[in-house]
C-alpha positions as CSV (number, residue, x, y, z in Angstrom):
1,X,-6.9,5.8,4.4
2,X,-9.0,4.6,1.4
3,X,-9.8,1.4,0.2
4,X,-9.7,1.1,-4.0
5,X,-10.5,-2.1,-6.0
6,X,-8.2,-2.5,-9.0
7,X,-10.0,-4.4,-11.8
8,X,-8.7,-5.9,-15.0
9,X,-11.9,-7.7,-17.0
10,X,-11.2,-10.1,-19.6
11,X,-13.8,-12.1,-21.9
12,X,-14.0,-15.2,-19.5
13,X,-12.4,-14.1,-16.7
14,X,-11.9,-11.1,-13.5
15,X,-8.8,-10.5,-11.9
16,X,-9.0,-8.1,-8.9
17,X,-7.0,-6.4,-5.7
18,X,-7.9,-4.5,-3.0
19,X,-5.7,-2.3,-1.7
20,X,-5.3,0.1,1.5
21,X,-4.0,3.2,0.1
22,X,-2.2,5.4,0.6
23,X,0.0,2.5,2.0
24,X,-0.2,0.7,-1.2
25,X,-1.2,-2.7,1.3
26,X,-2.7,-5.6,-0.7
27,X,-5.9,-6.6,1.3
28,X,-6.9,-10.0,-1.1
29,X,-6.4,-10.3,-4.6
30,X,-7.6,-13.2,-7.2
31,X,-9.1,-14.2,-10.2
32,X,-12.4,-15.2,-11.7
33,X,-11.8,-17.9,-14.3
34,X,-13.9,-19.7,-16.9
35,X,-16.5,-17.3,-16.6
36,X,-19.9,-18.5,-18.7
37,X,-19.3,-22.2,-18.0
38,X,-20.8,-24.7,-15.2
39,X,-17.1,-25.4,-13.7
40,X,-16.0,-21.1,-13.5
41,X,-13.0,-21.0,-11.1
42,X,-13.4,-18.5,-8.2
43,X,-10.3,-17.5,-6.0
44,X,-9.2,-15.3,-3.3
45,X,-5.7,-14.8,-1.4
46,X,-5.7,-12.7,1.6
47,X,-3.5,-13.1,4.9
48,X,-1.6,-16.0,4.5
49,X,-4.6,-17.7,3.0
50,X,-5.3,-19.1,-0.1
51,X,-8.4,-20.2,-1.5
52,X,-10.1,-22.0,-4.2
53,X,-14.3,-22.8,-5.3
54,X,-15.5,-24.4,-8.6
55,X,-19.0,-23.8,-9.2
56,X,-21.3,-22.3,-12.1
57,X,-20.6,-18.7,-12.7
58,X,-22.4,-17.9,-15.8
59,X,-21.7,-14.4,-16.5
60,X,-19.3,-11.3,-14.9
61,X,-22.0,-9.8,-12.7
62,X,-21.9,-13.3,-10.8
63,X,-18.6,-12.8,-10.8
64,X,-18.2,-9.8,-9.3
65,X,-20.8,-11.0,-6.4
66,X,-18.8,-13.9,-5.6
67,X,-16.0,-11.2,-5.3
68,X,-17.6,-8.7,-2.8
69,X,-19.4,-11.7,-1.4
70,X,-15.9,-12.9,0.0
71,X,-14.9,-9.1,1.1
72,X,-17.3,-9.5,3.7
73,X,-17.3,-13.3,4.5
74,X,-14.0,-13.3,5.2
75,X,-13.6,-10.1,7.1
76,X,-11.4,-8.1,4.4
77,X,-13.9,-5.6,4.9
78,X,-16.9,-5.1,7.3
79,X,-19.2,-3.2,4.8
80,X,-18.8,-2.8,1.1
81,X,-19.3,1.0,1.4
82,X,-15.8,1.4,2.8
83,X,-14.5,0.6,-1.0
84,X,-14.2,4.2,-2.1
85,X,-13.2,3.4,-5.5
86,X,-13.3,0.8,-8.4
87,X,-10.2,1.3,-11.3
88,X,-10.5,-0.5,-14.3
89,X,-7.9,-1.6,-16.3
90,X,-8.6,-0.8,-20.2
91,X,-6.5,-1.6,-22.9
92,X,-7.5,0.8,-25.5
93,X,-8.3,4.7,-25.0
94,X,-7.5,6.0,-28.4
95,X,-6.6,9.0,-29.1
96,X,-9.1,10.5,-26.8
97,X,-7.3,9.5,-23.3
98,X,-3.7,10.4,-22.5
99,X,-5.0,10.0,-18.5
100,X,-7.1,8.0,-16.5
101,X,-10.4,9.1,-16.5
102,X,-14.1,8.4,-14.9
103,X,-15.6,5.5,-16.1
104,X,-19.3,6.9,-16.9
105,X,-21.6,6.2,-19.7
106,X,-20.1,9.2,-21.4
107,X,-16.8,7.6,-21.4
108,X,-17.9,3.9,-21.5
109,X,-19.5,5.1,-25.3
110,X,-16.2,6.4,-26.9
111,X,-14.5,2.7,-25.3
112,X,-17.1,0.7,-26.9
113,X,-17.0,2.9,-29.7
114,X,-13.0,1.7,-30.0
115,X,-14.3,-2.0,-30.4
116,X,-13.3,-2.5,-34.1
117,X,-9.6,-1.7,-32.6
118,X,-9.3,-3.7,-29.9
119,X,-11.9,-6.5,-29.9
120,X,-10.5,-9.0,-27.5
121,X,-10.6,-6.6,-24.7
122,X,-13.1,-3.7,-25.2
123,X,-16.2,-5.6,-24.7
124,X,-14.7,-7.4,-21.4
125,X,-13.9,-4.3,-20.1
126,X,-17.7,-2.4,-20.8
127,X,-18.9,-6.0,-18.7
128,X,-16.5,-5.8,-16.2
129,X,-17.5,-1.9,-15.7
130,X,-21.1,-2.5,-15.5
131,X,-21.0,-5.5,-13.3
132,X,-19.3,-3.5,-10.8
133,X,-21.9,-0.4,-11.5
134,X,-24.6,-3.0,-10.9
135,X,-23.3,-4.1,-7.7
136,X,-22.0,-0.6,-6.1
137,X,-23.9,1.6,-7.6
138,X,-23.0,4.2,-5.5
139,X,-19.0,3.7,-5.8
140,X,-17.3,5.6,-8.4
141,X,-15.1,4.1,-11.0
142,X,-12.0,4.9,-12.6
143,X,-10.9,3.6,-16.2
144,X,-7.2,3.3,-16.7
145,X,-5.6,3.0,-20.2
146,X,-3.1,0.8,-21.2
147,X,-2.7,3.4,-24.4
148,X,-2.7,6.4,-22.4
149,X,1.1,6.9,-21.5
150,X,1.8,6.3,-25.0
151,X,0.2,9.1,-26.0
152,X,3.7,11.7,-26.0
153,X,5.1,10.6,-29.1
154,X,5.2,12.7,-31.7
155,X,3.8,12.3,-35.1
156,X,7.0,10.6,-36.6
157,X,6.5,8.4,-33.9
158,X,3.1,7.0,-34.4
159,X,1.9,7.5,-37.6
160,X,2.1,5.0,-40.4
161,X,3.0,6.0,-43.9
162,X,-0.5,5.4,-45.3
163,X,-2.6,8.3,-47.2
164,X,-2.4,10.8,-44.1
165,X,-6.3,11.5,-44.9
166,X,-6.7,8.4,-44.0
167,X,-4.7,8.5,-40.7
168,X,-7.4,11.6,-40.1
169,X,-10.1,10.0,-40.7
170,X,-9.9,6.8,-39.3
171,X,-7.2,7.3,-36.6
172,X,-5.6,4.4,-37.7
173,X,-2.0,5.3,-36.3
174,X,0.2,3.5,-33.3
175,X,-1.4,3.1,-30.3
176,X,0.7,1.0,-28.6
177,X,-0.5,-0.9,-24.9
178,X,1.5,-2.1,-22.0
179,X,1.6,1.1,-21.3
180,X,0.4,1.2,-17.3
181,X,3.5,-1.2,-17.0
182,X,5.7,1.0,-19.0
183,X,4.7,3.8,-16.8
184,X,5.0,1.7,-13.7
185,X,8.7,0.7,-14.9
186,X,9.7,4.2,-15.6
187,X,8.5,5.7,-12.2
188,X,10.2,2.9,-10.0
189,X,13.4,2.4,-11.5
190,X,14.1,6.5,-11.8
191,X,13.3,6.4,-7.7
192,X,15.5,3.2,-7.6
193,X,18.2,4.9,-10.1
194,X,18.4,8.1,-10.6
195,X,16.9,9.7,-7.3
196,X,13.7,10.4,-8.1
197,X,14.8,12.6,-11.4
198,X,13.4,11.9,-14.8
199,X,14.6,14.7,-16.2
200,X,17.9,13.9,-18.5
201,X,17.3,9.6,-18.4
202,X,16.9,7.3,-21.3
203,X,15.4,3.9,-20.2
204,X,14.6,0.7,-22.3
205,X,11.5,-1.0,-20.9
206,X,11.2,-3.9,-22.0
207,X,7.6,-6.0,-20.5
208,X,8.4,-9.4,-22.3
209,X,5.5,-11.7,-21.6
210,X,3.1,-13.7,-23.6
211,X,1.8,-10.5,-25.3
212,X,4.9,-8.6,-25.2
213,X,6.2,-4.5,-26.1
214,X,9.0,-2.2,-25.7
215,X,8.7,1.5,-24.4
216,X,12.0,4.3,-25.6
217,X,11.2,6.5,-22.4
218,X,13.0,9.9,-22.1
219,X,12.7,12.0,-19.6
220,X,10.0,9.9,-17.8
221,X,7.7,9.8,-21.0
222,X,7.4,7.3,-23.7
223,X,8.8,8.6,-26.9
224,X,8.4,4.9,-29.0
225,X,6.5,1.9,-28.3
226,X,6.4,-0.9,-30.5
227,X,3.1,-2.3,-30.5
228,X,0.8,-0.6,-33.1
229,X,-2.6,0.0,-34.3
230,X,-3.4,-2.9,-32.2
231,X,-1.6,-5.4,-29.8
232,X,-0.5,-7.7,-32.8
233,X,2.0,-5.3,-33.9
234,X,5.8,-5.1,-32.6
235,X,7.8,-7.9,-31.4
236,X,7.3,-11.4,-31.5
237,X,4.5,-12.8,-28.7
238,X,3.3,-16.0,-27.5
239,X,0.5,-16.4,-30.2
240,X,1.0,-13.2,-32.1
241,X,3.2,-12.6,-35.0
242,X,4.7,-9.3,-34.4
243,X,5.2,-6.9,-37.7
244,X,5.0,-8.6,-40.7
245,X,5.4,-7.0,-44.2
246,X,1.6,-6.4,-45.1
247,X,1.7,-8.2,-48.5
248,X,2.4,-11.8,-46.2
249,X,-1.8,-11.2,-45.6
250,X,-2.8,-10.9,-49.4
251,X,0.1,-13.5,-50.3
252,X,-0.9,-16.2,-47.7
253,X,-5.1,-15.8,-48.0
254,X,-4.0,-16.4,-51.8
255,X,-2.3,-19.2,-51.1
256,X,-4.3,-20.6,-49.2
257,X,-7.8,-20.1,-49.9
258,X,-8.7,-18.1,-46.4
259,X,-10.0,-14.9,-46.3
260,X,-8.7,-11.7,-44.6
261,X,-10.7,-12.4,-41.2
262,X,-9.8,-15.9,-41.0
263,X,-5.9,-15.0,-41.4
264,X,-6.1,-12.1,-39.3
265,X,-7.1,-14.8,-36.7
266,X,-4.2,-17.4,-37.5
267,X,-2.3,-13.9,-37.0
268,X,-3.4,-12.9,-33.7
269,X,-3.8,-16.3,-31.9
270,X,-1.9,-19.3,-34.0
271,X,1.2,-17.7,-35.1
272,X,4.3,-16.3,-32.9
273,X,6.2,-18.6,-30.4
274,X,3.2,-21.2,-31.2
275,X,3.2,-21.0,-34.6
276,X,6.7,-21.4,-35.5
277,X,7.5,-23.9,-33.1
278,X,4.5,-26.5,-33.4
279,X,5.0,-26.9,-29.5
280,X,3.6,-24.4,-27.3
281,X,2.9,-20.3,-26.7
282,X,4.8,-21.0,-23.6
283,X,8.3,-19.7,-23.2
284,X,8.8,-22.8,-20.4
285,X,7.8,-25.3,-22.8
286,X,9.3,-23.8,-25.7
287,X,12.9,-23.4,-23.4
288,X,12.5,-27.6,-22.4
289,X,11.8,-28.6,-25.4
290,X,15.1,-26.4,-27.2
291,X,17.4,-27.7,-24.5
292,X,16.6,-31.6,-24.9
293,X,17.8,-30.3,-29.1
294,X,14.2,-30.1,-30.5
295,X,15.5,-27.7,-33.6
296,X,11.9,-26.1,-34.1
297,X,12.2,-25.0,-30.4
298,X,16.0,-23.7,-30.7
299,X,15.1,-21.9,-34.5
300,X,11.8,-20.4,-32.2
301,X,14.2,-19.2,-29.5
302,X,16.5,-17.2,-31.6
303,X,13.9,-15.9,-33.8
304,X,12.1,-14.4,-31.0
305,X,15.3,-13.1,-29.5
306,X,16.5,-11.8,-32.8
307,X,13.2,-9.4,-32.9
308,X,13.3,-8.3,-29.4
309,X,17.3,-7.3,-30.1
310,X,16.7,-5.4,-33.2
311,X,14.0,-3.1,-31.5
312,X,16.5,-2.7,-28.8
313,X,19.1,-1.6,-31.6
314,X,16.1,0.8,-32.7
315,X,15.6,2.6,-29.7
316,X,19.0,3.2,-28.4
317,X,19.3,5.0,-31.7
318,X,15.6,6.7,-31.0
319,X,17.2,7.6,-28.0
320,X,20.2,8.7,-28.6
321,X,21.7,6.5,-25.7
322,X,20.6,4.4,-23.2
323,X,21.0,4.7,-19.0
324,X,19.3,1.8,-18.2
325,X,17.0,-1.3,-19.8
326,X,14.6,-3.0,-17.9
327,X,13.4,-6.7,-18.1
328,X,10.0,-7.2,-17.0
329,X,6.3,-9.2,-17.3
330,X,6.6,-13.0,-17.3
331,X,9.3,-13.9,-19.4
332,X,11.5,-11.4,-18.5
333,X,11.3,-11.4,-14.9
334,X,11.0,-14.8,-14.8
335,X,13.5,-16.7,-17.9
336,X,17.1,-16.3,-17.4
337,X,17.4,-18.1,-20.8
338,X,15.4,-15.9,-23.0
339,X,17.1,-12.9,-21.3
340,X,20.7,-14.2,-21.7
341,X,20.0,-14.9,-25.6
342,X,18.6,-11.3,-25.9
343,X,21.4,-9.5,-24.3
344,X,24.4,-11.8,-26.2
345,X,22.4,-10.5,-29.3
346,X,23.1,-7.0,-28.8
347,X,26.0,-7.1,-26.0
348,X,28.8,-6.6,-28.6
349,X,27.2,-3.3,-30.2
350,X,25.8,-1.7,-26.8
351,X,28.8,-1.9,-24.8
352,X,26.9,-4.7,-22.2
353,X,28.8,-6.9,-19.7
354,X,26.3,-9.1,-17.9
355,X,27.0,-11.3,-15.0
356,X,25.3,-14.4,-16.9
357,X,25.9,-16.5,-13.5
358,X,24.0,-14.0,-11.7
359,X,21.1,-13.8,-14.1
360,X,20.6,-17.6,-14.1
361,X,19.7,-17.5,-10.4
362,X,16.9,-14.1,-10.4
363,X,14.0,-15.0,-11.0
364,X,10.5,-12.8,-9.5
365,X,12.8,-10.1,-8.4
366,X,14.8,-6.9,-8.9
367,X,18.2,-7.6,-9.5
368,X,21.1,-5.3,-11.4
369,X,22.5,-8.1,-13.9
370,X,25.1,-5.5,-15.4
371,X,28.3,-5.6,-14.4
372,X,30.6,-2.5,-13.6
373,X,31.8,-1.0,-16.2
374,X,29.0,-1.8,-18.4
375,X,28.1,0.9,-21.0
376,X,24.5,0.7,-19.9
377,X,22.8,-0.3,-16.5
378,X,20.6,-3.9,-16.9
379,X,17.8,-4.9,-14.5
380,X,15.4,-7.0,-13.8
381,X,12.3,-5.0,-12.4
382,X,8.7,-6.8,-11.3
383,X,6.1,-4.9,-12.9
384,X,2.4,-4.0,-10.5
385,X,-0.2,-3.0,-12.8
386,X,-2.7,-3.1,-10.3
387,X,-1.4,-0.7,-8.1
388,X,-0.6,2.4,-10.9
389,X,-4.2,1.7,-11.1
390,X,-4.7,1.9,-7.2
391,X,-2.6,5.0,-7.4
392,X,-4.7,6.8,-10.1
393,X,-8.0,5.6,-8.0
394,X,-6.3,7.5,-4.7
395,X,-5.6,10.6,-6.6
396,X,-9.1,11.2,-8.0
397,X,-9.8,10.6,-3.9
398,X,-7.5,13.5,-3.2
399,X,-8.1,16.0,-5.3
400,X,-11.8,15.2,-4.9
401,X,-12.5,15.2,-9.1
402,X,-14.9,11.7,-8.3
């Protein structure tokens, strides 16, 4: 048995699990909020407890002592030397990673180095890692990468049709991210499915939350993704406007007097389910609001079904076919409405027959929503990527490469 801390940094905040592995059992998990103010939110859950502090936490490496702090206080552990190994969840590994791998200074300089590319996240993550360095200096540490199980497509797949010597020398190509929950999707529903066999599926991923992607997986690899360069590209999100013709940038900073960086932010964090709707980046409020008849909510909800059904159009023909789609991540876990006005978009062409009555009542859980006699097999599927990162943690343990 091993105990492994699964990590996932962001700029104000630290969410965290410990696991027992090989079991896979949750010891605590929780969250460090509001990290660099006087009110910072620290929480833990562990037995059948939950618990909640406000209090100054000013930067990560308080954080992370308030965290290890309550391993012991509360008995989770008896000595921090039984955590074995700290994974780190990190959203962009370039083209350099296509696996986990140890998170050292070597390694920490080509992520920081991949800053221009992913700038919400990148710094967090080099915090996050040296926090934890700071505190157990003697615990090795994983980096996982949300990009990494992107990285089988094949040139068609992911590079743009810019100058290619451009594409060479700046790597600007797809990237994509999601991809630890893409990964995590794929493995559990072809043990659920198709007993344990990759080889011959075609699965539809589809992680639908506030930031949100779709993953063509064939064979148990991802063959498409349809974030990009960075996360902004693909479908519709909560704040994010998805693909966009390029000259919309040039047309709107002339229309409006902004430059490139100030759109670019008005892109990333005012547009998408917020922008067109005036109401909220919420899919809940966004859901109320359209069924009391607000028309900007009902025009938001089709729009953003519309662009999640034409990438599922896409990859059914990337793929050839499709065995199975997958619902996942907040919104499609979790809305029976937004996942009933995606499938009627594309229901006609694919062959579906959903029990819609069915659907309204899962919420949280796996569920088949198909019917027999569907042409393709729907699901709803909780994602856990905390514990692909446990996993990757326990089998640097194993083979003894930490």
């Amino acid at each position: 048995m091993a105990k492994v801390m699964a990590v996932n940094a962001g700029s104000s905040s630290l969410k965290y699990k410990l696991y027992e592995m090989p079991e896979e059992k949750v010891l605590c998990s929780g969250n460090v909020e509001r990290i660099g103010h006087e009110d910072g939110i620290f929480g833990i859950k562990f037995g059948d407890q939950s618990i909640k502090e406000t209090l100054p936490i000013y930067d990560h490496a308080k954080g992370v002592e308030l965290v290890l702090e309550a391993l012991i206080k509360y008995g989770i552990v008896k000595s921090l030397d039984e955590i074995e190994c700290v994974g780190h969840r990190v959203v962009q590994g370039g083209k350099y990673f296509s696996h986990s791998a140890e998170f050292d200074e070597k390694n920490a300089a080509i992520i920081e180095s991949l800053t221009p590319l992913d700038p919400l996240h990148a710094p967090a993550h080099i915090t996050g890692w040296k926090a934890f360095k700071a505190a157990l200096p003697n615990v090795p540490a994983i980096a996982v990468f949300d990009t990494a199980y992107h990285q089988t497509m094949e040139p068609e797949d992911y590079l743009y049709p810019i100058p290619y010597e451009m594409s060479e020398k700046y790597d600007c190509r797809r990237y994509g991210a999601h991809g630890t929950s893409h990964n995590y999707l794929a493995d559990t529903a072809i043990a659920h499915y198709f007993g344990g066999k990759a080889e011959g599926t075609r699965i539809l991923s589809c992680h639908i939350g506030s930031g949100a992607s779709l993953c063509a997986i064939k064979d148990g690899k991802c063959v498409a993704t349809t974030m990009g360069l960075t996360p902004l590209g693909g479908v519709m999100m909560g704040t994010r406007t998805g693909d966009l013709d390029p000259s919309v940038m040039d047309y709107l900073c002339t229309c409006t007097g902004k430059n490139v960086d100030e759109m670019y932010d008005i892109f990333n964090k005012k547009s998408g389910l917020l922008g067109v709707s005036g109401i909220s980046n919420d899919t809940r409020d966004i859901e109320d609001a359209a069924l009391k008849g607000n028309e900007r909510a009902i025009l938001t909800s089709k729009l953003f079904a519309r662009r999640v059904a034409d990438f599922i159009g896409q990859y059914y023909v990337r793929l050839g076919k499709i065995d199975l789609m997958i619902f996942s991540a907040g919104i499609g876990e979790n809305s029976a409405y937004f996942r009933e006005m995606i499938l009627k978009d594309v229901e006609e062409a694919l062959g579906l027959k959903i029990d819609y009555e069915l659907n309204a009542k899962i919420r949280g859980k796996e569920a088949v929503i198909s019917k027999d006699g569907s042409a393709i097999k729907v699901i709803i599927l909780p994602t856990d990527e905390e514990v692909m990162i446990a996993r990757d943690c326990m089998k640097r343990i194993e083979n003894g490469s930490i």
